[in-house]
N, C-alpha and C positions, 0 to 999 in steps of 0.2 A: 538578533541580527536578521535582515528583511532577507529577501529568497533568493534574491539576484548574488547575494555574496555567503551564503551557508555553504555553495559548494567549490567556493574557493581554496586552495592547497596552501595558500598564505594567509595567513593572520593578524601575524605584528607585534608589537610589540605594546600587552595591555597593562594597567595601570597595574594588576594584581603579579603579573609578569618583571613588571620594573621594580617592584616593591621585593617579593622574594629575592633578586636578585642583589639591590641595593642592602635587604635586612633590616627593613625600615618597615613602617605600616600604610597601609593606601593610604590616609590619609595625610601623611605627611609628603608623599608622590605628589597630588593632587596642588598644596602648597607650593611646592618648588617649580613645578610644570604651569602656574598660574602665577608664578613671583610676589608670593602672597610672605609674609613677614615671619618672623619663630623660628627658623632652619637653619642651624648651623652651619656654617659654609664648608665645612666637613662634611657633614651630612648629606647637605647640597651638592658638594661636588661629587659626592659616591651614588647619587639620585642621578644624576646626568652622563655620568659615566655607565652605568646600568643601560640608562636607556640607549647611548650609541653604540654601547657594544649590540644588544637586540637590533637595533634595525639595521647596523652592520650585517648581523647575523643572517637576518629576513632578506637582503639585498637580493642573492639569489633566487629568492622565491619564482618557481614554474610559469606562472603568468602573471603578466605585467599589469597594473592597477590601470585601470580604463577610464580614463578622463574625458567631458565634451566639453568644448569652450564656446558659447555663443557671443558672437561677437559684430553690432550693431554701431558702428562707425563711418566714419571717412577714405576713401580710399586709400590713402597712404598711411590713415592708422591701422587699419586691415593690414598692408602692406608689414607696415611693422611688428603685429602682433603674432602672423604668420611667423615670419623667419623668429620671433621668437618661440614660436612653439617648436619647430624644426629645431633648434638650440637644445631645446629642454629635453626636448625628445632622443639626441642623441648624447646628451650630458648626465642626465640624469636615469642611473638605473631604476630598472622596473613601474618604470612611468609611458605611459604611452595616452599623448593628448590628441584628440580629434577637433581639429579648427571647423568651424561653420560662419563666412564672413559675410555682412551684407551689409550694405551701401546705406546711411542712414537718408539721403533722399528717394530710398526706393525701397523703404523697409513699413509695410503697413501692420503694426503692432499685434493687432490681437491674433496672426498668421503667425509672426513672429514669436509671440508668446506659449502659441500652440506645438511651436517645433521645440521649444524649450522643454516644456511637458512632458512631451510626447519621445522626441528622441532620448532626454535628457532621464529620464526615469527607467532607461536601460544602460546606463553608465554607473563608475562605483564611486562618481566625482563628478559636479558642474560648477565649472568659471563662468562667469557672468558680465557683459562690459554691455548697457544697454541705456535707454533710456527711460527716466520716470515715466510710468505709465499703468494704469490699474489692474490689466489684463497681464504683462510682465511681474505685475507684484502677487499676482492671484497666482500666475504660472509658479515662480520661485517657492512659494509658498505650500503647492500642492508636494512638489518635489519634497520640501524638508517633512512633511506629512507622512512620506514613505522612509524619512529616514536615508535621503538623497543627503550629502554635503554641497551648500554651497556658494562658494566664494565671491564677492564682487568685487570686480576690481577694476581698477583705476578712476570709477564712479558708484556712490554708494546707493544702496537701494535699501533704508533701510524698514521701509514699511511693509517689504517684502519679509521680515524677518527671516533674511538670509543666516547662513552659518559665520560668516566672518567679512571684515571688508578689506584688501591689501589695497594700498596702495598709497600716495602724498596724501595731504591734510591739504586739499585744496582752497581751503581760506587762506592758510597760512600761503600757499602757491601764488594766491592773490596778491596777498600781501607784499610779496616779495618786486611782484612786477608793478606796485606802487613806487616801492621805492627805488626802482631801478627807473623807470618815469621821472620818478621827483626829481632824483639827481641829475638824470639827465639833460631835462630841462631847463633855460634860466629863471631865476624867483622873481618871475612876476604873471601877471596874470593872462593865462594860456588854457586854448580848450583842448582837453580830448576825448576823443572818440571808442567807446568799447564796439565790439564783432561779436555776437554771439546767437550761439541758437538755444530755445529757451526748453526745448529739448530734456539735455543732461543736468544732471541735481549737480555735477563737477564743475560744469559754468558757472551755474549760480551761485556757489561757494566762493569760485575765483570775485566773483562778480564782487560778491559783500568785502571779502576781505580788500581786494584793492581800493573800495568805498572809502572803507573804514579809513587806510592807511592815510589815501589823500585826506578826506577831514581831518586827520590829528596831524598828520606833519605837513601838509603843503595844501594848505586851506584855500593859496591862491589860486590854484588850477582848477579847472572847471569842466566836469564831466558833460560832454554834448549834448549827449542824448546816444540810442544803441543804435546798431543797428543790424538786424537779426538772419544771419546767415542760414542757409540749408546744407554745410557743408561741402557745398558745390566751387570750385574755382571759378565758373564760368559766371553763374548766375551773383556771387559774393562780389564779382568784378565792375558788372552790371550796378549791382546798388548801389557799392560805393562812387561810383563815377553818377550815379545820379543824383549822392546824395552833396558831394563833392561842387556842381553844378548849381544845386539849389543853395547849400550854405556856407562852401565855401571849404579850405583845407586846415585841418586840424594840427595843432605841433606834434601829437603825439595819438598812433594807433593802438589801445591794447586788443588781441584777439583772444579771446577764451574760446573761442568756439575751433574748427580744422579748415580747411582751405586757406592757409599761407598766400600760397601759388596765386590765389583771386585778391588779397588783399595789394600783395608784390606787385603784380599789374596792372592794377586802378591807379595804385602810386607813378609807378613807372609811366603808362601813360598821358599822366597830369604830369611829369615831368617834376614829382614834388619825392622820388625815393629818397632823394640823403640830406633833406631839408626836413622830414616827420622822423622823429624817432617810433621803431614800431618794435614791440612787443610780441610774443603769442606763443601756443607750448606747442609740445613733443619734436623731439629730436628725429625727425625723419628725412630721405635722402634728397626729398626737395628742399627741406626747412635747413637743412646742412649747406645747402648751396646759395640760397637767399642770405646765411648769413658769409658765406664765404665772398660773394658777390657787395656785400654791402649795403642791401635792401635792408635786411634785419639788421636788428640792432642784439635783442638780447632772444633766447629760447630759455623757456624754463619747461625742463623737461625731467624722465626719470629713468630707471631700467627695466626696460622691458621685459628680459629673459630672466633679471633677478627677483622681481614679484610676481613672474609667472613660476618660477622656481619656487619660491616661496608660499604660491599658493596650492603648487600639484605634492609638498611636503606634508602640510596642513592636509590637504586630503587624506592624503595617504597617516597622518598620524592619527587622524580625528575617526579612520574607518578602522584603527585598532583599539578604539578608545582611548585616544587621548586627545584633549581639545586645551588649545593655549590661545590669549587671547592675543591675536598678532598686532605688532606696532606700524605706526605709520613709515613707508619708506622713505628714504633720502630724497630732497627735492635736487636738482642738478639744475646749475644755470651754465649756459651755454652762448659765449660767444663766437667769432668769426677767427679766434687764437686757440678755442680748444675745441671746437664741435668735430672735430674729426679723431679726437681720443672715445 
């Protein structure tokens, strides 16, 4: 164990600790902690019962596991990720996460990559929400060198050779707001328009899979062409009213990318809000009112406090030695009927 946690008074709960207590051998811990086949569900269930009596146990532990979140977004995703940390923070014992938010049009990377490093490699945990980028992958990478955990979440980094990734399966995310397009549309032949900043690996993801879905099921619809957001409501509002100008208004807007607010606008302005169906993710307290207003049509979003939950757990198990390979979380689609559950 590196230096920064030798002189810690808590430990956790390790695989050789779950094994003596279950009566089992480490290596069949290992099996059932990785949902690997062989394990009697007897067995299994005296393996998992072991382990939540220990970290029940550890719960008290004198000081609380020290988490940093860096977090490279939009401002109302900042916005959200915040009070989700404040969530977790006081929900979750012996967890204490330190947010660091910044503006993805005022984030210059290899700065940004450097506070990762640097702050990040005095923590006993780093969350990770940022964009592709070499200098961000070299950063994550130095961290897991020391023997840092660390998690990305809600966009993958994986050339970073991070520790784990939480969050949707953003192809499938795509997918999803294909087909809420298709249906929504009528069958025949109609363009629409994607938003995106080419930024995050999670757009591009959304990006292919809503491709795909139109080619197999609704082959009649017709992707425009992009057009590449900075995040900015101001400036997002600006392109699309030029681009609106130059070629005309589309049936349907998907946004993969943040700035609702500038897409809501351009529309509004054109006087074309409840004639486009529009699309675009996270569930935020503007994107809640766009759909409650009628602007939006559908949010395909997730839970914020539950895969930041789930990722300061995975810290905290993976710094007692135990490491589980986490699944993708629940996609959530969000109309103008439930966005306020």
């Amino acid at each position: 164990m590196i230096d920064h946690l030798q002189n810690r008074t808590w430990k956790g709960p390790k695989v050789q600790e779950i094994a003596k207590l279950a009566g089992v051998g480490p290596a069949t811990v290992d099996r059932v902690l990785n949902n690997r086949s062989g394990v009697r569900e007897r067995t299994r269930a005296r393996v998992l019962g072991a382990l939540e009596k220990l970290k029940n146990e550890s719960a008290d532990r004198d000081i609380p596991l020290h988490i940093r979140l860096f977090c490279d977004s939009g401002e109302t995703f900042n916005a959200a990720m915040a009070a989700a940390v404040t969530e977790v923070n006081r929900t979750l014992a012996g967890i204490e996460i330190e947010g660091d938010y910044l503006t993805t049009s005022e984030v210059e990377p290899s700065s940004f990559a450097r506070r990762i490093e640097q702050e990040g490699s005095a923590a006993d945990g780093v969350v990770v929400i940022a964009r592709e980028h070499p200098a961000i992958n070299r950063a994550i990478r130095k961290l897991r060198s020391i023997e840092i955990p660390v998690i990305c979440l809600t966009t993958d980094l994986p050339s970073s050779r991070r520790s784990a990734y939480i969050g949707n399966d953003q192809y499938a995310a795509g997918s999803v707001a294909a087909l809420l397009i298709g249906n929504a549309l009528p069958k025949e032949r109609s363009n629409i328009l994607i938003v995106m900043s080419v930024a995050f690996r999670c757009q591009q993801e959304r990006e292919m899979g809503f491709r795909r879905v139109l080619r197999s099921d609704f082959s009649y619809l017709k992707i425009e062409e992009r057009v590449i957001s900075d995040d900015r409501p101001e400036s997002t509002c600006e392109q699309l009213t030029r681009y609106f100008e130059a070629h005309g208004y589309p049936a349907a807007i998907y946004n993969v990318a943040g700035a609702n607010r500038g897409v809501a606008k351009a529309l509004e302005d054109a006087g074309k809000a409840r004639d486009t169906v529009f699309v675009g993710h996270e569930l935020t307290n503007h994107s809640r009112n766009l759909l409650e207003s009628g602007v939006m049509d559908y949010v395909i979003s997730h839970d914020f406090s539950g895969e930041l939950t789930a990722a300061a757990k995975w810290i905290r198990e993976n710094v007692s030695g135990v490491t589980v390979e986490p699944s993708y979380s629940q996609i959530l689609v969000h109309t103008r009927y439930n966005c306020g559950l």
